[in-house]
C-alpha positions in Angstrom: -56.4 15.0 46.1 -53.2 14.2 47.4 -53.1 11.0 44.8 -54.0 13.5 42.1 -51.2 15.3 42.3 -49.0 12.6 42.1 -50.3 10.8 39.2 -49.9 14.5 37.3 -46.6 14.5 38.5 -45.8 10.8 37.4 -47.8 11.6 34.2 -45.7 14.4 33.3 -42.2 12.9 34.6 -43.5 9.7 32.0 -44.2 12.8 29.2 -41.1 14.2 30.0 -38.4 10.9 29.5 -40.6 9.7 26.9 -40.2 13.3 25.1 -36.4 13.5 25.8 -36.2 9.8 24.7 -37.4 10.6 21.4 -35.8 13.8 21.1 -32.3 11.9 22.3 -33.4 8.5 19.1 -33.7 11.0 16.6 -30.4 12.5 17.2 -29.1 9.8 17.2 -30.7 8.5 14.5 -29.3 11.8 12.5 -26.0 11.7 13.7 -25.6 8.0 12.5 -27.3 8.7 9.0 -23.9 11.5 8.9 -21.9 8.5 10.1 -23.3 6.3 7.5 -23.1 8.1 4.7 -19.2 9.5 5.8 -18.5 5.6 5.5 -20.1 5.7 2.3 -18.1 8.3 1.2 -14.7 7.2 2.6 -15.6 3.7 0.8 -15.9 5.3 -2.5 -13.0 7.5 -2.0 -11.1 4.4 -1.0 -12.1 2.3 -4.2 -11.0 5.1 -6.4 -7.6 5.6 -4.8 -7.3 2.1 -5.1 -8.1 2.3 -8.5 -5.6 4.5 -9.3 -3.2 2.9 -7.1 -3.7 -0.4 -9.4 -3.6 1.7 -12.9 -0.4 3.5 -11.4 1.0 -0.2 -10.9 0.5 -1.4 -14.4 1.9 1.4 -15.8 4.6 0.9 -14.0 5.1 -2.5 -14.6 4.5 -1.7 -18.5 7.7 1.0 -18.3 9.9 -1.4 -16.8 9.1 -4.0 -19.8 9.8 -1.0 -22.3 13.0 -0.3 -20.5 14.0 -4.2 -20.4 13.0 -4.5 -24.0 14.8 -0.8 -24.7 18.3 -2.4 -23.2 17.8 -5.6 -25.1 17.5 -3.6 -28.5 20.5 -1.3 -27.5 22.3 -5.1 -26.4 21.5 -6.3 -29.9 22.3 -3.2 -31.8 25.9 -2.9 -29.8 27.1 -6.5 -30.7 25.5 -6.0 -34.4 28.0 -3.0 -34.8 31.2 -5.2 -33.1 30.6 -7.9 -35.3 30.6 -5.7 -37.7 33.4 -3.7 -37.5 35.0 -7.3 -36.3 34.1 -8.1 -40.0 35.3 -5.1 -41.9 38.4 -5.7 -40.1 38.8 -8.5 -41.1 38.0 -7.8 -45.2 40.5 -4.7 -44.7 43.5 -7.1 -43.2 42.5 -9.5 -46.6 42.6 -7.0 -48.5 45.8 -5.1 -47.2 47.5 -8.5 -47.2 46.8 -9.0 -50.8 47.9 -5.5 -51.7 51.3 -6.3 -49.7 52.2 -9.4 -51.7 
């Protein structure tokens, strides 16, 4: 009897881990599902800040070639007008010299 009792208890002690066991998997099992898919997540949050991050760059980079072309137009435009008023200068002292002889 005494032998009995003891392979009950073993028997339910074996129950017991094996039911704590499973019970302890699955948590774990759910919590790294969570874990999983909060990569997931993070990932795809990741790729889209990156995203704009890169979009955000070209634009950038496509002002500063508008500014730099901008600045070369207002260059141009600046020495168009000296020359010019270098020119008209120059046609009024022809003409102011020929009205003086």
């Amino acid at each position: 009897m005494d032998s009995v009792l003891w392979v009950v208890v073993a028997g339910c002690a074996v129950v017991g881990v094996k039911y704590y066991t499973a019970h302890s998997t699955s948590r774990l099992s759910r919590r790294l599902e969570s874990v999983r898919l909060q990569l997931q997540k993070s990932r795809k949050q990741f790729k889209e800040v990156r995203i704009r991050q890169l979009e955000a760059v070209a634009e950038e980079k496509a002002m500063e070639e508008r500014i730099r072309w901008m600045k070369e137009i207002q260059l141009d435009l600046q020495n168009r007008l000296m020359h010019r008023e270098e020119r008209a200068k120059t046609i009024d002292d022809y003409f102011r010299d020929d009205d003086s002889s």
